[in-house]
mmCIF file as Biopython writes it, N, C-alpha, C and O atoms, coordinates in Angstrom:
data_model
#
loop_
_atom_site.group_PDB
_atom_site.id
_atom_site.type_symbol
_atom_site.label_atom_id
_atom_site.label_alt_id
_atom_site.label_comp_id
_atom_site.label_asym_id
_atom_site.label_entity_id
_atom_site.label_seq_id
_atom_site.pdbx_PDB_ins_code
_atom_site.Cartn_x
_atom_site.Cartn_y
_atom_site.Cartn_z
_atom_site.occupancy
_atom_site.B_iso_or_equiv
_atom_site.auth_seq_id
_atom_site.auth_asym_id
_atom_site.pdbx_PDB_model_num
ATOM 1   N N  . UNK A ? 1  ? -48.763 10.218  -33.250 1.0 0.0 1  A 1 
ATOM 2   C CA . UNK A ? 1  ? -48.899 8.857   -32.836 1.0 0.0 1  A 1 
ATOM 3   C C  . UNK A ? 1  ? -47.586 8.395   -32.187 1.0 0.0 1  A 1 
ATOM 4   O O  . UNK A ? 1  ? -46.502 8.662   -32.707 1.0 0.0 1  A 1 
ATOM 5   N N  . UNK A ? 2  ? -47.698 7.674   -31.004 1.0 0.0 2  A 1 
ATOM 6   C CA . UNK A ? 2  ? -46.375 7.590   -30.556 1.0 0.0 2  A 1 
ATOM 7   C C  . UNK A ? 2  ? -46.277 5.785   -30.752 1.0 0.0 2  A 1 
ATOM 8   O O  . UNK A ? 2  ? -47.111 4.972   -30.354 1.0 0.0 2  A 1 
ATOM 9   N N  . UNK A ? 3  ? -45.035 5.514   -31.461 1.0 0.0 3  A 1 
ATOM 10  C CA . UNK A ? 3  ? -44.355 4.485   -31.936 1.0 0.0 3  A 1 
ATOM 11  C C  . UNK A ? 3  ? -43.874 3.912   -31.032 1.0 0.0 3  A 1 
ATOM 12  O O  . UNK A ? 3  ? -42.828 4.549   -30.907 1.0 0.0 3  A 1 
ATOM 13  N N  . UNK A ? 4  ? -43.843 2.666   -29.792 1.0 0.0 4  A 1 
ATOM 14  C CA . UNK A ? 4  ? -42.992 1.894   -29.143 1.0 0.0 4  A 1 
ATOM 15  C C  . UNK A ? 4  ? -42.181 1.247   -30.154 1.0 0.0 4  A 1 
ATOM 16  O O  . UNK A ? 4  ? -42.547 0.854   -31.262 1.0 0.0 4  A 1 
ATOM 17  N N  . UNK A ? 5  ? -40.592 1.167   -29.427 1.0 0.0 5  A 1 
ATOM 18  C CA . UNK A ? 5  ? -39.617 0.769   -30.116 1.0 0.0 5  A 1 
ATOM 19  C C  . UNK A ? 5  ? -39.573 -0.600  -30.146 1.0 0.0 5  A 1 
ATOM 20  O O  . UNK A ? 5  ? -40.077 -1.376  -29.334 1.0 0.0 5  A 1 
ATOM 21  N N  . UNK A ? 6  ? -38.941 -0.849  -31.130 1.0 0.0 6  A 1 
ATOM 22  C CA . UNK A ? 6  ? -38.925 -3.032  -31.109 1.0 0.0 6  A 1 
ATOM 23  C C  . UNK A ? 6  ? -38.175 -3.175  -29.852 1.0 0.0 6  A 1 
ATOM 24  O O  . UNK A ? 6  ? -38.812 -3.826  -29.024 1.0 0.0 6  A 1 
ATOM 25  N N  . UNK A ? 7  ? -36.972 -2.755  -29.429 1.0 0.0 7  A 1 
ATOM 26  C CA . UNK A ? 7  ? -36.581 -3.109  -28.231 1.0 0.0 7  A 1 
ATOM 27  C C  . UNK A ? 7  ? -36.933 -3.011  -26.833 1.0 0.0 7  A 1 
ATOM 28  O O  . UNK A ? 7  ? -37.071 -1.861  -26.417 1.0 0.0 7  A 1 
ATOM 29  N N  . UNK A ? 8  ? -37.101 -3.913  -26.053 1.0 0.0 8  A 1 
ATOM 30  C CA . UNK A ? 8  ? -37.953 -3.799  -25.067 1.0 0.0 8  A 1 
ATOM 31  C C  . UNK A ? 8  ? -36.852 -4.188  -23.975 1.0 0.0 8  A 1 
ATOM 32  O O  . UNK A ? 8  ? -36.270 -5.270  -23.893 1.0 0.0 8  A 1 
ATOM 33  N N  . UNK A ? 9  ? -36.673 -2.910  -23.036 1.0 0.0 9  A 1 
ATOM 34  C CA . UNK A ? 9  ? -35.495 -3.084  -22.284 1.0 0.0 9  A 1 
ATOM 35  C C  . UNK A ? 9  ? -36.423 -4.327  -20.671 1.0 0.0 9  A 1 
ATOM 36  O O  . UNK A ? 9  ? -37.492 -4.097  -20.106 1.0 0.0 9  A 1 
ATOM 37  N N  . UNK A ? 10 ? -35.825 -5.056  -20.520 1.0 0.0 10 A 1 
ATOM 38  C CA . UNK A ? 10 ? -36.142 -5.929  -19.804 1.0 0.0 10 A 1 
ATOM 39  C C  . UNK A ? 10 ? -35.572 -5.805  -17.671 1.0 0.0 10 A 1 
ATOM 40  O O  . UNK A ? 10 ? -34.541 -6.455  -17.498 1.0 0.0 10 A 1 
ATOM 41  N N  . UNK A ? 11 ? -35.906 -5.382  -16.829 1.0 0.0 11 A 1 
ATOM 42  C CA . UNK A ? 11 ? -35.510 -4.675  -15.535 1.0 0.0 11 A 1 
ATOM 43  C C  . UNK A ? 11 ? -35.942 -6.005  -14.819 1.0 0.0 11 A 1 
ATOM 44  O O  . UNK A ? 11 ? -35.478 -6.094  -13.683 1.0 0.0 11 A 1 
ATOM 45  N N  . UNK A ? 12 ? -36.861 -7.245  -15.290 1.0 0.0 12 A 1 
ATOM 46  C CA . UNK A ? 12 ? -36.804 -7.667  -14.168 1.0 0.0 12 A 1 
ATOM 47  C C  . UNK A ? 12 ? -35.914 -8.876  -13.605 1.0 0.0 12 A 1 
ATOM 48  O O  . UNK A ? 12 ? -36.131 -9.588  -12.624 1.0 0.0 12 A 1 
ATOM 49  N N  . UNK A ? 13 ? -34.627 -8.902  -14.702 1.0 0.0 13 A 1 
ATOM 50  C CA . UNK A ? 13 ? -33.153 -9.921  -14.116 1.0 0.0 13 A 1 
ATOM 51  C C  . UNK A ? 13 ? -32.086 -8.689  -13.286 1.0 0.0 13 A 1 
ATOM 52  O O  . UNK A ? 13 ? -31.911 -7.489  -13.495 1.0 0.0 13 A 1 
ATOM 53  N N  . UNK A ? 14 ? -31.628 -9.462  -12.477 1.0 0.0 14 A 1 
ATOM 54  C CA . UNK A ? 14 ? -30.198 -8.943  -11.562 1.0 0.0 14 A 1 
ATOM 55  C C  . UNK A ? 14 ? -29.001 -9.378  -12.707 1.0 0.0 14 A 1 
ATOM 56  O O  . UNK A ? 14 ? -28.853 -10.538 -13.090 1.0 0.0 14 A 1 
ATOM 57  N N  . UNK A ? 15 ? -28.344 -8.460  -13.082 1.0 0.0 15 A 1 
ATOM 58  C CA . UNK A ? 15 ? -26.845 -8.684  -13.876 1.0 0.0 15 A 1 
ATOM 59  C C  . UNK A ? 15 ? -26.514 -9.891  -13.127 1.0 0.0 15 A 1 
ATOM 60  O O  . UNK A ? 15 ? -27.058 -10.067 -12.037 1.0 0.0 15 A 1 
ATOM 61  N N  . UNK A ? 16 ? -25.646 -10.783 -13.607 1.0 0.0 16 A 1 
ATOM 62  C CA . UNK A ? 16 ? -24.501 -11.597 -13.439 1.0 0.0 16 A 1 
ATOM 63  C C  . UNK A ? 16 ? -23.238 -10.824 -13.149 1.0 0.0 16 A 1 
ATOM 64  O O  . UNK A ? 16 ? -23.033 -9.734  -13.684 1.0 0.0 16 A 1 
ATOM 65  N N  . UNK A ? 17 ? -22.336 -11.415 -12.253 1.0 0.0 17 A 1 
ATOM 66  C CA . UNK A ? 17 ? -21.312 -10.790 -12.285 1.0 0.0 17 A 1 
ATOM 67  C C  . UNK A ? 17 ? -20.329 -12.042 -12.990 1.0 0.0 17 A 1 
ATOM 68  O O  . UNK A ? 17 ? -20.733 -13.201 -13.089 1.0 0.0 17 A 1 
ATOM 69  N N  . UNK A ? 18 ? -19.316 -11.701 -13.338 1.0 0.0 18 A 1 
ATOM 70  C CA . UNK A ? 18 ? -18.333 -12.736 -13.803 1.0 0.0 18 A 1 
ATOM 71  C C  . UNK A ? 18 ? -17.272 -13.093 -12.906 1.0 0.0 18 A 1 
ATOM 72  O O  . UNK A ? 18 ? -16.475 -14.001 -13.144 1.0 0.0 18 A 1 
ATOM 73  N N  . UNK A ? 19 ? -17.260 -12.219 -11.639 1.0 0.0 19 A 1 
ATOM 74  C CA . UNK A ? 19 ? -16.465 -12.520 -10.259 1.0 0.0 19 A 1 
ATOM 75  C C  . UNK A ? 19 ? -14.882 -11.518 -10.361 1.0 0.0 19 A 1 
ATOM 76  O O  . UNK A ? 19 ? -14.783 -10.386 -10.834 1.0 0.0 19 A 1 
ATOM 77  N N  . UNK A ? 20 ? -14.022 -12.176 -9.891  1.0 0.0 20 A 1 
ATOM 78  C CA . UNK A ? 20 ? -13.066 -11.349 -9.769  1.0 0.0 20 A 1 
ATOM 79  C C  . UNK A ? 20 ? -12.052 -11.979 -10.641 1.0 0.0 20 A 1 
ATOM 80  O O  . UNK A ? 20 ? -11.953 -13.198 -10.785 1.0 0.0 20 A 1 
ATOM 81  N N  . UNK A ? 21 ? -11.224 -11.008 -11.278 1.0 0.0 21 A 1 
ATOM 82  C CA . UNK A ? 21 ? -10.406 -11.288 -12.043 1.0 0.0 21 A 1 
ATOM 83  C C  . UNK A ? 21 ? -9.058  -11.901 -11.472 1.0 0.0 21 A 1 
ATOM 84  O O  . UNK A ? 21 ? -8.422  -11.313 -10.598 1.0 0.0 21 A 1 
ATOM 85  N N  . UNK A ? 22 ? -8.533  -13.490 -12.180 1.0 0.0 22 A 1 
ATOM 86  C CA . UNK A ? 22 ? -7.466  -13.784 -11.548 1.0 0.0 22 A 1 
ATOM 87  C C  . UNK A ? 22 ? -5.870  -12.679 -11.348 1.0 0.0 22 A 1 
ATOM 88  O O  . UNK A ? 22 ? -4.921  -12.781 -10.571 1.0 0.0 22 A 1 
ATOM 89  N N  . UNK A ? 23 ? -6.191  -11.660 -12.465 1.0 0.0 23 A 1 
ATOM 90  C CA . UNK A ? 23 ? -5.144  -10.777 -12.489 1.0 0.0 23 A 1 
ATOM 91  C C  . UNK A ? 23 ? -5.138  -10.052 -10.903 1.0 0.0 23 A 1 
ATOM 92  O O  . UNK A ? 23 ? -4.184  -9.824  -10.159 1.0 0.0 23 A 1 
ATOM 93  N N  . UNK A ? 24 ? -6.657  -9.786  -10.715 1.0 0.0 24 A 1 
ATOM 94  C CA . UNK A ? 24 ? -6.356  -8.765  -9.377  1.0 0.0 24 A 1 
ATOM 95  C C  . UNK A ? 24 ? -5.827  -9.608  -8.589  1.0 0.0 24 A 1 
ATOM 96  O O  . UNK A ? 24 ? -5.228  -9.041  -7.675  1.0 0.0 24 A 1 
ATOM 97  N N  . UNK A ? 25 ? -5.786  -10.796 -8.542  1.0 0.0 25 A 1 
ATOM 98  C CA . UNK A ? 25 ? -5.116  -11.502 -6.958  1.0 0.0 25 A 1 
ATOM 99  C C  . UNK A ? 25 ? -3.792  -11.503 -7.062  1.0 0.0 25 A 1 
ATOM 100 O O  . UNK A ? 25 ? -3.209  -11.412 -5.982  1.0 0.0 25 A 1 
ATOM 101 N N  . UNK A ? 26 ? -2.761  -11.615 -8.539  1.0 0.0 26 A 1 
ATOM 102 C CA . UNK A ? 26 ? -1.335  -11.104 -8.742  1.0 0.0 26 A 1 
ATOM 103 C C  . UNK A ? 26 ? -1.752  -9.717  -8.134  1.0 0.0 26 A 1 
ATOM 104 O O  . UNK A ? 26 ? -2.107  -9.952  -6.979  1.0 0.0 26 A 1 
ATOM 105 N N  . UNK A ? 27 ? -1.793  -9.241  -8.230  1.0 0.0 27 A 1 
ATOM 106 C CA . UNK A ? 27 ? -1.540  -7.708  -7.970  1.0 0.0 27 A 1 
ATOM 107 C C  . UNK A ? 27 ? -1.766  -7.130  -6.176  1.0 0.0 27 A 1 
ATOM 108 O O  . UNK A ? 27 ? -1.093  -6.358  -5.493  1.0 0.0 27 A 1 
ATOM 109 N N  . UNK A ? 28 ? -2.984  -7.895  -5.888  1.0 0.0 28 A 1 
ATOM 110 C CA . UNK A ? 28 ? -2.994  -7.897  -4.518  1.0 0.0 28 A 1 
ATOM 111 C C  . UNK A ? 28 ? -1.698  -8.389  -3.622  1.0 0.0 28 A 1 
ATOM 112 O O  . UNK A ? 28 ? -1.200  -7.865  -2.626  1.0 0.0 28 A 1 
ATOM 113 N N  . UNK A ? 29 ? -1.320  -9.630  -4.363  1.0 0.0 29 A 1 
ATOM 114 C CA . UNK A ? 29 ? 0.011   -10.450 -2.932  1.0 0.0 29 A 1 
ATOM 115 C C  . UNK A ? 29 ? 1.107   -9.839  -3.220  1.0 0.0 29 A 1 
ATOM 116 O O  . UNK A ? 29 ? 2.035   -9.833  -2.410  1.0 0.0 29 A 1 
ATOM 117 N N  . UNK A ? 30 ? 1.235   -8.927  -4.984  1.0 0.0 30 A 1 
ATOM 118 C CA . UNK A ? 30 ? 2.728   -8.379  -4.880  1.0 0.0 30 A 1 
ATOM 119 C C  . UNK A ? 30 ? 2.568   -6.899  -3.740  1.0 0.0 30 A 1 
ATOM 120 O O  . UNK A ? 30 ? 3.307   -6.425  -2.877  1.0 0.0 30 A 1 
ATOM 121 N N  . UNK A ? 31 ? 1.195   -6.523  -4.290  1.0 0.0 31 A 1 
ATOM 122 C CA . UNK A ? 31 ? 1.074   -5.144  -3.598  1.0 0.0 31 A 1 
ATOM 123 C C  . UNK A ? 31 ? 1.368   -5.552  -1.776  1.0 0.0 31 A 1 
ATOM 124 O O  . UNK A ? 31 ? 2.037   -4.768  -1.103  1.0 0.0 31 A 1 
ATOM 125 N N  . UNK A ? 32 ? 0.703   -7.010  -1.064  1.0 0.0 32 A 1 
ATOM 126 C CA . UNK A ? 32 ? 1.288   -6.830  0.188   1.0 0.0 32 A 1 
ATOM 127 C C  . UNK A ? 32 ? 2.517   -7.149  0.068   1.0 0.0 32 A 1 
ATOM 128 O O  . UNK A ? 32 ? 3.092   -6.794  1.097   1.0 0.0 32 A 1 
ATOM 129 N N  . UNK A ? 33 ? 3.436   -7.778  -0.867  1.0 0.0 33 A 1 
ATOM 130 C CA . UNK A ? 33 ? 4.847   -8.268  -0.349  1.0 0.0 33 A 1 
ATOM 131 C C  . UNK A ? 33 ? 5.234   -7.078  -1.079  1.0 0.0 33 A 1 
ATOM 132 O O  . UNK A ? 33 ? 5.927   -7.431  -2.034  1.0 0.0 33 A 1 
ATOM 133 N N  . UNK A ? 34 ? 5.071   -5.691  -1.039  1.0 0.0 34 A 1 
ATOM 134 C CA . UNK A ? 34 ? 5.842   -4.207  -1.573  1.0 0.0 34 A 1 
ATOM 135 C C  . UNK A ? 34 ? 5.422   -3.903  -0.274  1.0 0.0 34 A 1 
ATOM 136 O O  . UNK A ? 34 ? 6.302   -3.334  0.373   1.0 0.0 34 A 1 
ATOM 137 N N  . UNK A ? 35 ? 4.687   -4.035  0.145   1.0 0.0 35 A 1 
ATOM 138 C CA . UNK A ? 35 ? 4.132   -3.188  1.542   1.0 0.0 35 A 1 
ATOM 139 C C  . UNK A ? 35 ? 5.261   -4.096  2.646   1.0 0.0 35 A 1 
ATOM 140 O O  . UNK A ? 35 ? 5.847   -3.539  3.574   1.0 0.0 35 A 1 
ATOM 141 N N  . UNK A ? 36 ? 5.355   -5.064  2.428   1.0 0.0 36 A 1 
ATOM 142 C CA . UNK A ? 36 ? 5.879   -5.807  4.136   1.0 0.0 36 A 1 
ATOM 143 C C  . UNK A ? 36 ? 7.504   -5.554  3.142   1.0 0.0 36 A 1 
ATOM 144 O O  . UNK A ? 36 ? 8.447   -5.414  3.921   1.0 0.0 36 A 1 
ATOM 145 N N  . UNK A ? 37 ? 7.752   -5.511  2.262   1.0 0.0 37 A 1 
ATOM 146 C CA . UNK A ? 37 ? 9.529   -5.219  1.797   1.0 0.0 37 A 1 
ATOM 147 C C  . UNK A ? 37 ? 9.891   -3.545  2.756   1.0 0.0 37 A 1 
ATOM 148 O O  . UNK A ? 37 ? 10.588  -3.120  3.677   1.0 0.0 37 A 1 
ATOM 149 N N  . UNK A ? 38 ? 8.962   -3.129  1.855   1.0 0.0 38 A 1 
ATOM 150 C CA . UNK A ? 38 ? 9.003   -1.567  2.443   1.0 0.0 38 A 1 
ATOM 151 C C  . UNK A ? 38 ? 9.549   -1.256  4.100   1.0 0.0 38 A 1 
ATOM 152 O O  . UNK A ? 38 ? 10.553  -0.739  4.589   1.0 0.0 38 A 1 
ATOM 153 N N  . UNK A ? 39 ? 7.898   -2.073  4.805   1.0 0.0 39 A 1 
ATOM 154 C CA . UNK A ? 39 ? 8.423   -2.215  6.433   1.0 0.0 39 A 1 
ATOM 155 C C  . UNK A ? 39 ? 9.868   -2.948  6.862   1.0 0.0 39 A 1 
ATOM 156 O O  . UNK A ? 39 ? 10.394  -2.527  7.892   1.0 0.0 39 A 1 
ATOM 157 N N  . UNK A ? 40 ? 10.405  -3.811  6.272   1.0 0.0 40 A 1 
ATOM 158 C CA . UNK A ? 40 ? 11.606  -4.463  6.442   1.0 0.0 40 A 1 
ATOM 159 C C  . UNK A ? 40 ? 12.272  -3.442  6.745   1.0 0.0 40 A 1 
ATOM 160 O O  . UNK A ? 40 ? 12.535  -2.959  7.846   1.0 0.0 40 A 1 
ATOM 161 N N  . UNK A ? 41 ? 12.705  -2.934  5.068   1.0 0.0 41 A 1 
ATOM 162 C CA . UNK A ? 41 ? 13.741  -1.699  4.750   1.0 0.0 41 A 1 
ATOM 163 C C  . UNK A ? 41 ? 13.586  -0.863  6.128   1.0 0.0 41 A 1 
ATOM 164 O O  . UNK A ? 41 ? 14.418  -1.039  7.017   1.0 0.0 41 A 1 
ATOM 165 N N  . UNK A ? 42 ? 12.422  0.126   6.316   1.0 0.0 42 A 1 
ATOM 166 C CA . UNK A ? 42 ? 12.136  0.482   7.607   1.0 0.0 42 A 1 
ATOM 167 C C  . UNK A ? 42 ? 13.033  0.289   8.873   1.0 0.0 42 A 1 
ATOM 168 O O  . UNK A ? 42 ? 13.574  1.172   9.538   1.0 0.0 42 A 1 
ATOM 169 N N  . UNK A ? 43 ? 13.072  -1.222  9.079   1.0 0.0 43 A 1 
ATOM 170 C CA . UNK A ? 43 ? 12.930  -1.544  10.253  1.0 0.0 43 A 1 
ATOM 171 C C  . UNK A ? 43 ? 14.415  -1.845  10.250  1.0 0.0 43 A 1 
ATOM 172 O O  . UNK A ? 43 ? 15.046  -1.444  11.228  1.0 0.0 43 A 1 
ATOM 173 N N  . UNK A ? 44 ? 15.216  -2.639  9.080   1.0 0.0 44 A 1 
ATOM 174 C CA . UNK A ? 44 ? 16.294  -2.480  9.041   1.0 0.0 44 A 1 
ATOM 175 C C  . UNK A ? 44 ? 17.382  -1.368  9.201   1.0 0.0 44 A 1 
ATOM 176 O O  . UNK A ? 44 ? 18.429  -1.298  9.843   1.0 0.0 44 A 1 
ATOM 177 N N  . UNK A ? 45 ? 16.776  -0.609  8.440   1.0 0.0 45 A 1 
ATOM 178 C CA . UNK A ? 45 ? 17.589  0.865   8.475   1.0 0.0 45 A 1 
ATOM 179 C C  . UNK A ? 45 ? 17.590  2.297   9.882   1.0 0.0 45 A 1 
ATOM 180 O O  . UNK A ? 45 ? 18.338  3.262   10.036  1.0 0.0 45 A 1 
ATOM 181 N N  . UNK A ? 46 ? 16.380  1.802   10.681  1.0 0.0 46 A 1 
ATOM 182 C CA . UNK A ? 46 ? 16.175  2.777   11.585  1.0 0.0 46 A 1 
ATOM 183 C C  . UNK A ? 46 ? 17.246  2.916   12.595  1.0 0.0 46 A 1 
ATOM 184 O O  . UNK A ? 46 ? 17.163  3.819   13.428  1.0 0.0 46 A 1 
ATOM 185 N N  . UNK A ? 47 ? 18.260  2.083   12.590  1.0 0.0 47 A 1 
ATOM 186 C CA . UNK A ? 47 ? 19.426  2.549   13.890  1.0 0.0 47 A 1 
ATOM 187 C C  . UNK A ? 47 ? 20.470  3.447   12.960  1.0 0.0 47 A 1 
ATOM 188 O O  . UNK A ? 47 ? 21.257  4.161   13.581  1.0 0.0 47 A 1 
ATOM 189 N N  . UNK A ? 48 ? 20.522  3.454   11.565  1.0 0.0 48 A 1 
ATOM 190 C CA . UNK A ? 48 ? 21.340  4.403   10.715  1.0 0.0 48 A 1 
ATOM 191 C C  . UNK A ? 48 ? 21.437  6.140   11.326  1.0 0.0 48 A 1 
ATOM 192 O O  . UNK A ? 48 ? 20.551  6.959   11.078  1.0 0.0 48 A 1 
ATOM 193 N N  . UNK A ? 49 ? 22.412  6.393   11.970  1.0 0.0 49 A 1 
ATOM 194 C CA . UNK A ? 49 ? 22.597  7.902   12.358  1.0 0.0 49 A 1 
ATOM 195 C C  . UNK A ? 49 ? 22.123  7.809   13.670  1.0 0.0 49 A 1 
ATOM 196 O O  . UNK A ? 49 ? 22.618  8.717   14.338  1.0 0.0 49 A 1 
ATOM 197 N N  . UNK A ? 50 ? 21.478  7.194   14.234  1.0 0.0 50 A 1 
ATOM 198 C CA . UNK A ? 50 ? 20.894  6.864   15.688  1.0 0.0 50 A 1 
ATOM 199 C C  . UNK A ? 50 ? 22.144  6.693   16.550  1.0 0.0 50 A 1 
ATOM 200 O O  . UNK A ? 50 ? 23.106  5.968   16.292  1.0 0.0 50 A 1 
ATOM 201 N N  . UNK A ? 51 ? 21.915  7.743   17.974  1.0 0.0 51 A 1 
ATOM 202 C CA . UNK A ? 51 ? 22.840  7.345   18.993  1.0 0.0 51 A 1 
ATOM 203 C C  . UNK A ? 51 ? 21.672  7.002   19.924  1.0 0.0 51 A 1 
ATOM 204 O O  . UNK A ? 51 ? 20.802  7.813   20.240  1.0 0.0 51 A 1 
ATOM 205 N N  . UNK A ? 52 ? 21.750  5.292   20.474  1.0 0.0 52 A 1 
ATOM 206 C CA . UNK A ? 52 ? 20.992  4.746   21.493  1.0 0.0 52 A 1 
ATOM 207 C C  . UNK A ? 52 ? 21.139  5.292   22.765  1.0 0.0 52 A 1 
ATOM 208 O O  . UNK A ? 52 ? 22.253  5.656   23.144  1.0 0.0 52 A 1 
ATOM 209 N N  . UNK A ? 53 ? 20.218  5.388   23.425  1.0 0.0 53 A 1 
ATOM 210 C CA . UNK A ? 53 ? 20.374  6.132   24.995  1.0 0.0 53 A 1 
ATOM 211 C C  . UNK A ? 53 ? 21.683  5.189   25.682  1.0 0.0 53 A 1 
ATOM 212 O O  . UNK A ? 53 ? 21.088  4.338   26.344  1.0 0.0 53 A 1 
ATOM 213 N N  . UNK A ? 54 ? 22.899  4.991   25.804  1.0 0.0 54 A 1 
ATOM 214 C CA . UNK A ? 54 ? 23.075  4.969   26.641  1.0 0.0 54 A 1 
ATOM 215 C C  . UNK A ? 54 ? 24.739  6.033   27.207  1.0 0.0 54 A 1 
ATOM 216 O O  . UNK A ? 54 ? 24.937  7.191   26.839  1.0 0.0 54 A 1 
ATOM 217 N N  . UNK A ? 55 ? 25.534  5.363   27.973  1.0 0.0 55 A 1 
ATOM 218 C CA . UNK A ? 55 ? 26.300  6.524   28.975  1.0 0.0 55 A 1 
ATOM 219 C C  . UNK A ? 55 ? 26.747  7.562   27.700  1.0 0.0 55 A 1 
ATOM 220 O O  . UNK A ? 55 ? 26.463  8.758   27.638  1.0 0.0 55 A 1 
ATOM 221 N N  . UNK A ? 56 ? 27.664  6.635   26.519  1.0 0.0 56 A 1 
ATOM 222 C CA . UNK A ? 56 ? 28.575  7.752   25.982  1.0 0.0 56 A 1 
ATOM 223 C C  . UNK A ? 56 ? 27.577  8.670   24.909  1.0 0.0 56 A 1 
ATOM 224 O O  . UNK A ? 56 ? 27.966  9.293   23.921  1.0 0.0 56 A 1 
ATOM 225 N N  . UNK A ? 57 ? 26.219  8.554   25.405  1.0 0.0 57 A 1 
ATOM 226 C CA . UNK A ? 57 ? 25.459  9.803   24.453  1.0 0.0 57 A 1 
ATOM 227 C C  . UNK A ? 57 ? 25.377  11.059  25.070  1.0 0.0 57 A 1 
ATOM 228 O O  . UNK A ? 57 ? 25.053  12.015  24.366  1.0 0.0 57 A 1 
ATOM 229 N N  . UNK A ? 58 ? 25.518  11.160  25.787  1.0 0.0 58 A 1 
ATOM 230 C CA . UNK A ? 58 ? 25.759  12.652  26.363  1.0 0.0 58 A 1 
ATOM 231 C C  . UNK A ? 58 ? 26.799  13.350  25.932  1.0 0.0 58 A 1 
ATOM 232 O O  . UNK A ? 58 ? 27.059  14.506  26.266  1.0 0.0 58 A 1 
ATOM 233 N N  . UNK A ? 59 ? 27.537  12.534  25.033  1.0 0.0 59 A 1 
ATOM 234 C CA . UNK A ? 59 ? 29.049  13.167  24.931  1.0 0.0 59 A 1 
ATOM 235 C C  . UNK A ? 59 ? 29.463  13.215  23.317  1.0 0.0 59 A 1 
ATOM 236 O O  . UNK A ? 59 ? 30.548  13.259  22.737  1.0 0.0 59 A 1 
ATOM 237 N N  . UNK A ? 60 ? 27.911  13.183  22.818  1.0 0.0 60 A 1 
ATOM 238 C CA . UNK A ? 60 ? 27.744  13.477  21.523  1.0 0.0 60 A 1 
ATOM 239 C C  . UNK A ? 60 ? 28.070  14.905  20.792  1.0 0.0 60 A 1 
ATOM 240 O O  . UNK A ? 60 ? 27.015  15.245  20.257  1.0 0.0 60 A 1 
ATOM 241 N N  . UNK A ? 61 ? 28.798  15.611  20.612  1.0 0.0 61 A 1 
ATOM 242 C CA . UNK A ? 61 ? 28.770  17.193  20.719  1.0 0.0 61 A 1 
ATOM 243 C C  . UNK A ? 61 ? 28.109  17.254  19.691  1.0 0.0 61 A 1 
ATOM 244 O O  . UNK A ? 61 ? 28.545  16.671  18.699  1.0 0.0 61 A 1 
ATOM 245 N N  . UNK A ? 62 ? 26.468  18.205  19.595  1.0 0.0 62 A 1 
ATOM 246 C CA . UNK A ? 62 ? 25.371  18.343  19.214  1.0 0.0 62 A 1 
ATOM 247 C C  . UNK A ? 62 ? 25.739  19.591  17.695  1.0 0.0 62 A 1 
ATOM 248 O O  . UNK A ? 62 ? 24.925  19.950  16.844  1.0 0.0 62 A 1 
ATOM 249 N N  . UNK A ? 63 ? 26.837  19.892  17.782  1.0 0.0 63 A 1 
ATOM 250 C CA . UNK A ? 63 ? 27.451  21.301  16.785  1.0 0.0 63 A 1 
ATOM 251 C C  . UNK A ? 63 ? 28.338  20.341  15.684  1.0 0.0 63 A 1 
ATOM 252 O O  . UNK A ? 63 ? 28.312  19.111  15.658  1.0 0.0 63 A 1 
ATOM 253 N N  . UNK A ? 64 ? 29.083  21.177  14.837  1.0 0.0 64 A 1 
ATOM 254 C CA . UNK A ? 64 ? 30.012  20.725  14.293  1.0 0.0 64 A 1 
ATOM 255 C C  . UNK A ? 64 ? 31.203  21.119  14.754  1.0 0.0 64 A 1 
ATOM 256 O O  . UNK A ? 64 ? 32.034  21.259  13.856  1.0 0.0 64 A 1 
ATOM 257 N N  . UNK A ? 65 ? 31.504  21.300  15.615  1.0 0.0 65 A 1 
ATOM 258 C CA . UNK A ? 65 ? 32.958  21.504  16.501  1.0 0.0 65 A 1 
ATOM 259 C C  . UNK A ? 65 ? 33.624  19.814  16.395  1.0 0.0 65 A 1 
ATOM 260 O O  . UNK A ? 65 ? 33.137  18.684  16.336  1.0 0.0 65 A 1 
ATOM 261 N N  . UNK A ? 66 ? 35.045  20.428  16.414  1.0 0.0 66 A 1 
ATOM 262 C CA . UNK A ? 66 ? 35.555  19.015  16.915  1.0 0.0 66 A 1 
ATOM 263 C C  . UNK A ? 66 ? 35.766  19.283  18.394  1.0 0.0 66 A 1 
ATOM 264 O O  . UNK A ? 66 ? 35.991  20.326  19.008  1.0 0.0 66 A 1 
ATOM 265 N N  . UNK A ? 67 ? 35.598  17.776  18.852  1.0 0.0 67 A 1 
ATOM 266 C CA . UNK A ? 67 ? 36.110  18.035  20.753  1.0 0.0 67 A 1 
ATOM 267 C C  . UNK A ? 67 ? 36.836  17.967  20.966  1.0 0.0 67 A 1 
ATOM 268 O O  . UNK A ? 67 ? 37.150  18.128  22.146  1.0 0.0 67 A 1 
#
């Protein structure tokens, strides 16, 4: 004899959601202001060791010799 259970699972509601957590939105604006710090640093630091094109770069001696 087959027994149906007292619980009767119910399919015809859509879940609720409870929305988004206020924590994720901290975490989102630090995560872009780590991302745009990052590009700064980047952008700050890229002439470090850089010789810009102009006359006296040709006269960079490319070895470790002194000239």
């Amino acid at each position: 004899m087959i027994v149906r259970d007292e619980e009767y699972l119910d399919f015809s509601k859509v879940p609720e959601s409870r929305g988004i957590p206020r924590g994720l939105y901290r975490v989102v604006i630090v995560g872009i202001l780590v991302i745009f710090a990052i590009g700064g640093a980047v952008v700050m630091t890229s002439g470090y060791g850089h010789h810009w094109p102009y006359n006296t770069t040709l006269r960079v001696p490319l070895n470790n010799s002194q000239p």
